[in-house]
N, C-alpha and C positions, 0 to 999 in steps of 0.2 A: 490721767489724774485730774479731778473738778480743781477749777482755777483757784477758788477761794482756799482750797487745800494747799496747793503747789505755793499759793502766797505764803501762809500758814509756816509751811517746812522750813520755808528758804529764811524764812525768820529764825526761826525756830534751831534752825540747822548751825548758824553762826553760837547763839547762847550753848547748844550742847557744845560742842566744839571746844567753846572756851573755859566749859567745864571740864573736860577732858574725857565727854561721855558719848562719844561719835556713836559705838556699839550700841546703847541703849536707846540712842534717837535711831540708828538703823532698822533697829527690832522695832519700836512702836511705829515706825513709818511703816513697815511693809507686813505686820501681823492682820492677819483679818478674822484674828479671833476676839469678839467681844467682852470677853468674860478677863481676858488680858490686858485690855483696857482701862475695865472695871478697875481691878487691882489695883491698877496704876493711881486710881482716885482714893484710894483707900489705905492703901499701905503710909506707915510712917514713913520722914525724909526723903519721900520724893521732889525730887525740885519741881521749882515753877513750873520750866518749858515741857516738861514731862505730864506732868498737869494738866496744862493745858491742851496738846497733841490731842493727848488719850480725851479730853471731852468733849475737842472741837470731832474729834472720827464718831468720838460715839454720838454726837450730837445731830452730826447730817445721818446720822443709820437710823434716826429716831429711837436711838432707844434713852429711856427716861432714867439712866441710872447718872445721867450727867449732868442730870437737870441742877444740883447743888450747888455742883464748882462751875458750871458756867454763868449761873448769877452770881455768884462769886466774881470772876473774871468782868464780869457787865460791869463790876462799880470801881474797877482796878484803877489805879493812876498813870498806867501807863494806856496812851490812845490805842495802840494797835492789837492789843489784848481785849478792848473793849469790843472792839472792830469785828475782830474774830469771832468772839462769843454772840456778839446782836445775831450774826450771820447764823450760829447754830443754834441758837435759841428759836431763831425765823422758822427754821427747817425740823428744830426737834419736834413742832406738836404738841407740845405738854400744856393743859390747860390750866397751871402757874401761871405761864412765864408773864401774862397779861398783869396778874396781882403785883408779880415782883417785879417787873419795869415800875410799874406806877407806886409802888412806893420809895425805888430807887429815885424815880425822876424827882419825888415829890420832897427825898429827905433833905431840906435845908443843911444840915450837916455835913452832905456830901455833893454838895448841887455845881463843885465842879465839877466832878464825873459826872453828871446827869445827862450829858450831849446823846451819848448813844443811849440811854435806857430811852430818851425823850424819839430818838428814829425809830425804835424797835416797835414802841406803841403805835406809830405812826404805819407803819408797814404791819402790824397785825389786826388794824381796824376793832380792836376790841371795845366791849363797852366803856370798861376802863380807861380807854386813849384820853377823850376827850375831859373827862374832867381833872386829870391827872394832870393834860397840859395845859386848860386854863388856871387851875392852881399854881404850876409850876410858872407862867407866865405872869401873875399878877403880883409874885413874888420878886419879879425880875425887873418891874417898874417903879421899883424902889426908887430915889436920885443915887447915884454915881455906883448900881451896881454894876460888878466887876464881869458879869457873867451874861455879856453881849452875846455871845455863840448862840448860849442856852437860850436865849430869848428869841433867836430869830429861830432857831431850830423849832421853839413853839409854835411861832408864827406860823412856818412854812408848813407845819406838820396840820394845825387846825386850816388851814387852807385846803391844805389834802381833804382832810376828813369832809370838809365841807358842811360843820354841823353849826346851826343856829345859835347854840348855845355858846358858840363860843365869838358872837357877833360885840357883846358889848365890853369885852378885854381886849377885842382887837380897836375896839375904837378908843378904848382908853392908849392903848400901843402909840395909836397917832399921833399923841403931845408927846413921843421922842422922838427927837428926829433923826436917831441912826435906827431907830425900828419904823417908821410912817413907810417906807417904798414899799417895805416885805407888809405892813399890816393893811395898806390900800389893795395890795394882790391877794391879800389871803381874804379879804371882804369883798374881793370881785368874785370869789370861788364858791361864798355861799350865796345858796339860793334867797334872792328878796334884799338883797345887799347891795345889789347893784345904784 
């Protein structure tokens, strides 16, 4: 079983439990029929953790019928839901999920979930990454915003990317000083910044 899966379960595995639905996490763990899955995202009253299962399996199969509730799942409030879904959105393929990170990351309304849509863009290199995170960062340089994660996540992520454009948000970063260590390393990363 893929590690990210077995992590996945053993979460997974305690919520059905306490539902009292051991048999129907059993069947969607061990079915390797896709269209059973499907269902799962579709039918009324399905619980969360059922939900979820059935999008993270269909999501590493690539197949795009998860594509919904796993950006669903990407803006959740709980971290490890997020976690899961960045992970199968990485591996579905769907040329969405670049649009729906970046306006996940970008919605002020929901900008404390934005941690994982802001890695997702980062590890898919799409066009969309970079202006989605300077956006999402110059937001974050507000005075006494509350969403230090989100801003360093920026940081670290335009460092990855290594684009230009994102050379004069990171200098503006520098007049914080719980972002200056992370925004001097992510302007070591782009070229001419040295």
């Amino acid at each position: 079983m893929d590690e990210e899966l077995r992590s996945l379960t053993e979460r997974l595995r305690g919520e059905s439990s306490a539902a009292g639905a051991s048999a129907a996490y059993d069947r969607l763990v061990a079915t390797e029929d896709p269209d059973e899955l499907a269902a799962v995202l579709t039918e009324p009253g399905q619980p969360l953790w059922a939900r979820e299962l059935a999008a993270f399996r269909l999501g590493l199969a690539g197949d795009r019928r998860a594509f919904e509730s796993l950006v669903l799942l990407l803006n959740h409030r709980d971290p490890p839901r997020c976690a899961s879904a960045a992970r199968a959105l990485a591996r579905l393929g769907d040329p969405r999920t670049a649009r729906a990170a970046a306006a996940l990351a970008t919605n002020e309304l929901r900008v404390a979930y934005a941690l994982y849509p802001v890695r997702l863009l980062v590890e898919l290199r799409a066009p969309e990454a970079v202006p989605a995170l300077i956006t999402t960062l110059e937001r974050r340089l507000r005075p006494h915003d509350p969403y230090r994660r989100v801003a360093l996540a920026c940081i670290d992520g335009l460092g990855t990317l290594g684009d230009e454009r994102a050379a004069p948000v990171l200098n503006d970063a520098l007049a914080h000083p719980a972002l200056a260590e992370a925004a001097v390393r992510a302007l070591a990363r782009i070229p001419g910044q040295r």
